[in-house]
N, C-alpha and C positions, 0 to 999 in steps of 0.2 A: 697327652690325653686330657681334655678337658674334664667342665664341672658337673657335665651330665653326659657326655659322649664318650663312652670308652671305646675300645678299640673297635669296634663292630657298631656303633650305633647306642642308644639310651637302651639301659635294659636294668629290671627289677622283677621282686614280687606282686605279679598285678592286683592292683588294687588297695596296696599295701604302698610301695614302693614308687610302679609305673602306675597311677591312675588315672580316672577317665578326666578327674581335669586337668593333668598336666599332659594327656596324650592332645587333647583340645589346645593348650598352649602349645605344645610340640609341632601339632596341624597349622598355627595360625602364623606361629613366628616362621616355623620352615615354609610353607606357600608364600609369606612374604619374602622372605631373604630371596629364594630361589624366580621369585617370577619379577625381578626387577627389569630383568633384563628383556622381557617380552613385550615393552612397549605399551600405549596409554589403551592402543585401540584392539590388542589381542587380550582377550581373558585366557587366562594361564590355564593349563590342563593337566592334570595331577593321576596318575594311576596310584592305586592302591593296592595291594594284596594282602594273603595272610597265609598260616598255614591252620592245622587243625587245633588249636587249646580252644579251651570254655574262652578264658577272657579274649579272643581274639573277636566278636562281635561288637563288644560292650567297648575295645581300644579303638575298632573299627568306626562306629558310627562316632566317637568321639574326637577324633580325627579328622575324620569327613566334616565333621561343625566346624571347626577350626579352619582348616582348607576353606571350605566357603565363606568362612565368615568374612576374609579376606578381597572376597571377591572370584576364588581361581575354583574352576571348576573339576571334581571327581568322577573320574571312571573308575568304579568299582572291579575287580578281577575276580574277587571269590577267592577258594582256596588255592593258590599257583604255586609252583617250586619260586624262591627268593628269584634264581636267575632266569625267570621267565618275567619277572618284571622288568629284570634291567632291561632283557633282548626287546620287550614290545614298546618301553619307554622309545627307542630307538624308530620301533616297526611303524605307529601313530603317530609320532613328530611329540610327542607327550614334551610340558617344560621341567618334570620330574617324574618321581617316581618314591612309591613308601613301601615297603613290606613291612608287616607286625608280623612279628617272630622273635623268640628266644634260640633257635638254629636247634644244637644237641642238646639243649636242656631240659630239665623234667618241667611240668605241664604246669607247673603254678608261680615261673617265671615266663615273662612274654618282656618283648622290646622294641623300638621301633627304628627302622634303618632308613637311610633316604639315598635314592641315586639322582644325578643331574642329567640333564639334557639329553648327554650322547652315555647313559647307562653304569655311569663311574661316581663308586661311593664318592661322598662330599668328602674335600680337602679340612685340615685344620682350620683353615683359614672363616672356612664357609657355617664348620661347626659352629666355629667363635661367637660369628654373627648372629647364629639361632639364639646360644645359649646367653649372648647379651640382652636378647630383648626380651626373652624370659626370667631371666633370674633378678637382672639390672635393670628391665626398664628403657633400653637403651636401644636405639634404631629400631625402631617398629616403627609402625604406620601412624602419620598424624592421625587419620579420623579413618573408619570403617564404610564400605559401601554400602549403600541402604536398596529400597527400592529393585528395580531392573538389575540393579549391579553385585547383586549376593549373589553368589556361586548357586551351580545343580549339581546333584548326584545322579548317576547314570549307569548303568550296569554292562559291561564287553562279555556277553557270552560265548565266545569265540575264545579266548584268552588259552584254556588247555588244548584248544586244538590249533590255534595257529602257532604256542609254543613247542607242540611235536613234531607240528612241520619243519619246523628248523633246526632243531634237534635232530631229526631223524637226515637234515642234509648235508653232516658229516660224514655220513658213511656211504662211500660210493661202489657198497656192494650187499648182497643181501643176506641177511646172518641165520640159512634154513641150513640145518644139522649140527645147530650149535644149542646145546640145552645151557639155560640158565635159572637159576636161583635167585629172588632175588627178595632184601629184608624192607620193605620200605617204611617201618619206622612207627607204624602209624600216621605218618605223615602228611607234607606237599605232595608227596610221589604217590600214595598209595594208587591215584584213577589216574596215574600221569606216563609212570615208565613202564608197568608191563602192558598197555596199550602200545606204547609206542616199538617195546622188541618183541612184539605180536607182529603188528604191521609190515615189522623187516624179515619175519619170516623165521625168528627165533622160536624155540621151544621155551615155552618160562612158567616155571613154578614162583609163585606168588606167596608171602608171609606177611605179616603185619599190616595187613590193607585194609581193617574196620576204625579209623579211629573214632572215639567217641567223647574228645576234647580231655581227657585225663588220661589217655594210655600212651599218648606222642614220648618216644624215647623208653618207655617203662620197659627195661628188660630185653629191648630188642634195637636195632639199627646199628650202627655204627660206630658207636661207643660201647657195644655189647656185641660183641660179631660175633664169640664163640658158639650161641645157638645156633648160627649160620653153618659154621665150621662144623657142628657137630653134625647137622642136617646133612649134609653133602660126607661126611664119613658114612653115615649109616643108609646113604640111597646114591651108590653106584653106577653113575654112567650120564652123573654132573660133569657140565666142561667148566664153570665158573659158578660164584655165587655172588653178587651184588649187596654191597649194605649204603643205604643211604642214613642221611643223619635225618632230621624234624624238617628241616626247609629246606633240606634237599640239594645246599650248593656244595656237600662234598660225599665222597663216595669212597670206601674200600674195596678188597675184592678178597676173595678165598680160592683157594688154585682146584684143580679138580680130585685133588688126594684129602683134602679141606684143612689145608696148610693157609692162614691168614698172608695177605698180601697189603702192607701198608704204601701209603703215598710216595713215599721217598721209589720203592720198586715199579709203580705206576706209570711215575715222572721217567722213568731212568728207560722204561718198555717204551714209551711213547717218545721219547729225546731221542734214542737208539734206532724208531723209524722211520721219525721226519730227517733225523739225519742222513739216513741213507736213501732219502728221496727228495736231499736235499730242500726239505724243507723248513728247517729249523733254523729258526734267524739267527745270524751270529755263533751261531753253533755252541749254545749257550743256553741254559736254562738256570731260574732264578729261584734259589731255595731261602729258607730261614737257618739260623743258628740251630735251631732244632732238627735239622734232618740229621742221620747217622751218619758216622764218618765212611760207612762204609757205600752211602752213597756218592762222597766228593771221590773217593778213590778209586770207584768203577767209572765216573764220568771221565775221570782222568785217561784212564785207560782206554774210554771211547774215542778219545778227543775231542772230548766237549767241556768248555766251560760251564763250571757248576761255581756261582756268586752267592755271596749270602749276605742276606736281608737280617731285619728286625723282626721279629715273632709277628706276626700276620697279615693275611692277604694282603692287606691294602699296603701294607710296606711292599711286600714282593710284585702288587700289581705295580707300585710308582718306580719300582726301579726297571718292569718291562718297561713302561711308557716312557722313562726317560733314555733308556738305551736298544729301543728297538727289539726287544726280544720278545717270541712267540709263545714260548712255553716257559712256566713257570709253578710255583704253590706249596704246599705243607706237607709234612708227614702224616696227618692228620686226615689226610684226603680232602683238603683244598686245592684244586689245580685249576689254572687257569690258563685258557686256548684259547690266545686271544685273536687269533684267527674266527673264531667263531662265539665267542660271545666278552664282554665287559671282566666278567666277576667269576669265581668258583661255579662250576656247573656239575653236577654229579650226574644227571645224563648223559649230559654230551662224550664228558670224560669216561663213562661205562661204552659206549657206544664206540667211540673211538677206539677201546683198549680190546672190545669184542672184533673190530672189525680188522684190528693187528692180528688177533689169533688166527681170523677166516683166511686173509689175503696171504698169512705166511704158513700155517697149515700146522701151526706150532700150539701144543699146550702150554696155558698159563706158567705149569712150573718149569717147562724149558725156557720160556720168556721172562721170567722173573730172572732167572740163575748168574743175569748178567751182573746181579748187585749183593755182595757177601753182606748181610748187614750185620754189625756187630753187636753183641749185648750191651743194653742201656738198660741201665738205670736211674730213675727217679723220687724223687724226696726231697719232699716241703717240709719246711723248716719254717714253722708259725712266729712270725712276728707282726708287731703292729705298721701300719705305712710311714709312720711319723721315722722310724730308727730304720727304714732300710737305705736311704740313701750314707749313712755309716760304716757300711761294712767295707767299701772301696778303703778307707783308712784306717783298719782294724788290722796291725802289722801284724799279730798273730797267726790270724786267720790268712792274707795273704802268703804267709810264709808256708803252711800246711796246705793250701790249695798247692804250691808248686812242688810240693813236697810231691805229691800223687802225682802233679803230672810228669814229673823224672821217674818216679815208679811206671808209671804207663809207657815210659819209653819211645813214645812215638806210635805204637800201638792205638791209641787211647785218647779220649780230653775229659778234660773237665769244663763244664759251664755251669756260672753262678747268676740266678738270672731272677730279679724281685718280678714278680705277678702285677699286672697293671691291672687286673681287677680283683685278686683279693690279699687277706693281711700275710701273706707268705710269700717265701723266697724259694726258689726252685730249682735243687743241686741234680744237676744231670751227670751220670759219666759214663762214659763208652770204654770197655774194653774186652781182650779178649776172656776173662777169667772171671764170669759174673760173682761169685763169692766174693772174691774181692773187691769190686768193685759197688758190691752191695755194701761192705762194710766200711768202705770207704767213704760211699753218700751218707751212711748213719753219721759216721762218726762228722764230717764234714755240718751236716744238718743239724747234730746236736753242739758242735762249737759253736754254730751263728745265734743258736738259742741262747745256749749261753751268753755271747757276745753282748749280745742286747737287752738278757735281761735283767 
């Protein structure tokens, strides 16, 4: 992780934090790094998007200065899901791509993400670069373009309807007598997804679709699904209910009893398809350390290869890219099909999981039932960044972690896992006997406290 790019892109308190003159830096250093490669006589071409906060205007135009100052010119998108930038970076020939967004976060942090060429967040490597010429001074541009050679801003009014067209050309059948639910968050999705499972012939109740730049996440979407859950207990004759997150590239589901459906059972419905229509590369799908064990164990049982990655997307997209595999993503409801789009898509992925239930004739909760998932628990354990790379040599504490994992028996694990974006460490454990395993992550959380303080 770098010095301003964490794992998802720059992100802060706007204004505070991310402000408009370092979003301006952000715009001027990333349009240059990114359009080197487009030659003396192409002006580079930049899409932008956003989703709904107050400060996504005010990150917006300061961006766009930046991009042009450089010379590369912006196509503005307006409010779009994140993964509707990556797919149109691709659709335009565009030599990047930005969304401003903070993703699940509440409405008074915003961040700013970049895709390349063919729709794929920026490598380490490419952050580097940004973050050298802004912090250090270092490879940026001799002199700036003056005259004819300053960049334009330009507006794609097209952008939410050519991103539902291809959205909506994963499912090669039509979704009439399947009623859905769906929370969009206030969000990218609120004019975006029940348009598009209108279109396919869906029945859809609609929730969280006014936002008004402070309500994005508040209470409702994805990180808050139980409104969802409860909705569909209390109105009978729901097949599914949809939660997206702020920007849209990931998505939960709720079954028709209004039983929560997390990503790990998503992944495991949608593996379990393409597999037996042979279409699952490698017969293998890519998860993180974070999904339940009782996801690797039903995959086993399918005969499918279930790999694990480093806590997010971009690790579990690099290890599709570099071993060919189709399906992949988080518990968290990050998935990625990369058969049809770059990055996390929580359309596509609702879309796709609705159109397993049409074609097999199967309810969400008989679909889900292929994954027992085991109780987890979690607990952060507050320390500062400087003492967590310590705990690996803290014999105590190693010695009590293995402690538990012989108690679990093989049942069960334990993961100790420090937070790349804040000052905490984060004791997860799986087993079958949540009491104990609750007080085993106390007890576990308040030894590292100790440890270090």
């Amino acid at each position: 992780m770098g010095r301003l790019f964490g794992t998802d892109g720059v992100r802060g308190v706007a204004n505070k934090e991310l402000t408009a003159d370092l979003a301006f830096k952000i715009g001027r250093a990333g349009a240059y790094v990114l359009s080197q490669n487009a030659g003396a006589a192409h002006k580079p071409k930049i899409l932008v998007g956003k989703d709904t906060r107050i400060s996504g205007d005010m990150l917006e135009s300061a961006l766009a200065a930046g991009i042009c100052s450089v010379g590369a010119e912006v196509v503005m998108l307006g409010v779009v899901p994140t993964p509707a930038v990556a797919h149109l970076v691709g659709k335009y020939g565009a030599d990047a791509g930005v969304v401003i967004s903070a993703s699940h976060n509440s409405f008074e942090y915003n961040g700013i993400k970049f895709f390349n060429g063919e729709g794929y967040k920026l490598s380490d490597a490419v952050e580097a670069q940004i973050e050298a010429i802004i912090l250090d001074n270092v490879g940026g541009p001799d002199a700036l373009p003056t005259h004819a050679d300053i960049g334009r801003c330009s507006v794609l009014d097209t952008a939410v309807s050519d991103y539902i067209a291809h959205a909506k050309s994963v499912v090669d059948c039509d979704l009439s007598g399947i009623s859905v639910v769906m929370d969009c968050a206030n969000g990218a999705n609120s004019n975006v997804a029940p348009a598009a499972m209108e279109s396919l012939g869906a029945k859809v109740t609609a929730m969280h679709t006014s936002p008004d730049g402070i309500n994005i996440n508040n209470g409702c979407g994805s990180t808050h699904i139980g409104k969802l859950a409860d909705y569909i207990k209390q109105n009978p004759g729901i097949d599914i209910g949809i939660a997206f997150d702020g920007d849209a590239d990931r998505m939960l589901a709720v079954d028709e009893n209004g039983i929560p459906v997390n990503g790990d059972e998503i992944m495991m419905i949608i593996g379990t398809y393409l597999k037996a229509q042979g279409k699952l590369k490698n017969d293998t799908i890519a998860a993180t350390v974070m999904s339940n064990l009782g996801f690797f164990i039903a995959a086993k049982a399918e005969g499918i290869n279930a790999i694990q990655t480093a806590v997010g997307d971009r690790y579990v997209l690099e290890a599709m890219l570099e071993n060919g595999y189709s399906l992949g993503g988080e518990d968290s409801g990050h998935i990625i099909l990369l058969e049809h789009n770059t990055t996390g898509d929580g359309l596509v992925s609702a879309l796709m999981l609705i159109s397993i239930m049409k074609k097999t004739g199967k309810k969400l909760s008989e679909l889900k039932s292929v994954v027992k998932i085991l109780p987890q628990v979690l607990v952060n354990a507050k320390v500062s960044n400087e003492v967590k790379a310590k705990l690996s040599a803290n014999t105590a504490l190693q010695q009590e972690i293995a402690k538990v994992e012989v108690e679990l028996a093989g049942n069960g694990r334990v993961l100790i896992r420090p937070s790349g974006t804040e000052p905490v460490v984060r004791v997860m454990i799986e087993g079958n006997d949540k009491t104990i395993i609750e007080a085993r992550a106390r007890m576990l959380a308040d030894m590292i406290e100790n440890a270090v303080g």
